[in-house]
Steps between C-alpha positions, in 0.01 A plus 500: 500500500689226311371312188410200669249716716318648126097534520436126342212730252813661340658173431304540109560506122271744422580815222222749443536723226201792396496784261376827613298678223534283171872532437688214685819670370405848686279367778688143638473416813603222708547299810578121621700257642770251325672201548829393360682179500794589345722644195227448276324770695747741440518822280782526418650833272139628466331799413109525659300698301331617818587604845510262767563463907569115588537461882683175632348285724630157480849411330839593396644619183633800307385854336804608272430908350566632206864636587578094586498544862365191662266520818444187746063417524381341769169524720438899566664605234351747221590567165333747194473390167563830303360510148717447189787453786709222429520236787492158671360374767614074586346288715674216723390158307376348882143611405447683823427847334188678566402882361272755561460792205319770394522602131444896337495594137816721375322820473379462827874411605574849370224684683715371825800567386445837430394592853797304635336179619759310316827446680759572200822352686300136657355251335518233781345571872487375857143467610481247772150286469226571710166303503272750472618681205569118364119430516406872403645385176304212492186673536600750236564213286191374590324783406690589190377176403118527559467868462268660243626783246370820705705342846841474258554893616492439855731199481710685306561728781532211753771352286664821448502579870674160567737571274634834691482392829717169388742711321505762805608214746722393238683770517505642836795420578622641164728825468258613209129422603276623237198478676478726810175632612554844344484345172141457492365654219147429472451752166760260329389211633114566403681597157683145468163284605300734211734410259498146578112470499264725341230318650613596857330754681634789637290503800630165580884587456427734762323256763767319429807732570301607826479854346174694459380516160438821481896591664633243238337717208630806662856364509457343138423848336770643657737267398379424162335733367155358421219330678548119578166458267706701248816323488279156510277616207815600247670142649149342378513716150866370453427212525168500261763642214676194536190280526352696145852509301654154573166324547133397307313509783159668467488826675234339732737264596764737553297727699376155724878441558569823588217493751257683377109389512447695210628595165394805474697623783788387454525653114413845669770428736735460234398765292506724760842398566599521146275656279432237287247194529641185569431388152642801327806423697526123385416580133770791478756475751851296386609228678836612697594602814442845456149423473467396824634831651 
């Protein structure tokens, strides 16, 4: 299709950003649509402190990386946004440019890249426009925007799953494609959504990667080592040390964040994880990293 021929419900400005759990810096993530009318738009020698996928649909201009070699935009071209990667992305002043994006926090970023969903050697993409996927993103956006804190999960995984198929087309054609079949993973991948929401449940990861959950916890184990409830549960006490050391939140609201109903279960939890109470381990415990361990 060309860019005259775009869905007219994609022709938006409209960025959605949530946070997954309580920690936007952990647990961003976004998706939109932008328009750009010219150099003022521009980023230019930029680091994002997230990671980012921005899809062309409308307009020309340029994505320079951060060896300063320069890349022509134009409509069905991709580029990633790497974070702390120094960059810039222009825009043509004729006001013409329209974007579609979806935005990930950095340790999320790193969850991908570690499984080799992140193309090390490409930063800029070929994926010619097609309507449907065009006004799939709209509807995620859509939904992003109304959802409700338990549905953040499930989007999640939508906006993930867009994310690989647009970098798989991408690079197709590609001498080093990252992505083929065989690297599905769906231990490390249930591993990467746990650590990006604590809230998300592992029954749904499964539904979700079209595995059985009872395969996907056989596979997990095996992998890893420990139970998906067990590798959750020491991801939730990890984060509670943080919440008791570098926090004064009451340990009812800690436990409440955490997503516990009640605080007397989640202090078992953590003593049974570390043999101290939670309040023994705020009164005596020093604040430094090692602490945290």
């Amino acid at each position: 299709m060309k860019f005259q021929d775009l869905p007219p419900q994609a022709d938006i400005h409209k960025l959605v950003f949530r946070t997954l759990g309580k920690d936007q810096t952990t647990g961003m993530l976004g998706c939109g649509f932008m328009r750009k009318t010219g150099s003022a738009d521009s980023y230019l020698h930029t680091r994002f402190p997230h990671f980012g996928v921005v899809w062309v649909l409308r307009g020309t201009g340029e994505f320079t990386d951060s060896q300063g070699r320069t890349y022509p935009l134009s409509a069905g071209k991709m580029f990633l946004r790497i974070p702390g990667e120094l960059h810039s992305s222009t825009v043509l002043p004729d006001g013409q440019w329209l974007e579609c994006f979806l935005a990930f926090s950095t340790p999320f970023y790193r969850g991908l890249d570690a499984l080799g969903r992140i193309p090390h050697d490409q930063r800029v993409f070929s994926v010619p426009l097609d309507s449907q996927r065009i006004l799939a993103w709209v509807k995620l956006c859509q939904d992003l925007d109304r959802a409700e804190t338990p549905d953040y999960d499930q989007l999640l995984i939508e906006c993930t799953s867009l994310l690989f198929a647009l970098i798989q087309e991408g690079s197709s054609g590609s001498e080093t494609n990252h992505l083929s079949p065989s690297r599905f993973d769906p231990a490390a991948l249930a591993k990467g959504y746990l650590e990006q929401n604590l809230h998300i449940s592992p029954r749904n990861i499964a539904a979700q990667l079209g595995v059985s959950y009872s395969q996907l916890r056989k596979v997990f184990a095996a992998t890893y080592g420990i139970t998906m409830v067990g590798f959750r549960k020491g991801l939730i006490i990890q984060r509670a040390k943080h919440l008791l050391l570098y926090t004064t939140e009451s340990l009812g609201t800690i436990a409440h964040t955490l997503g516990y109903s009640d605080q007397g279960y989640f202090s078992r939890d953590f003593k049974e994880q570390t043999g101290i109470s939670p309040r023994e381990f705020r009164l005596t415990t020093p604040r430094n990293q090692s602490a945290l361990d």
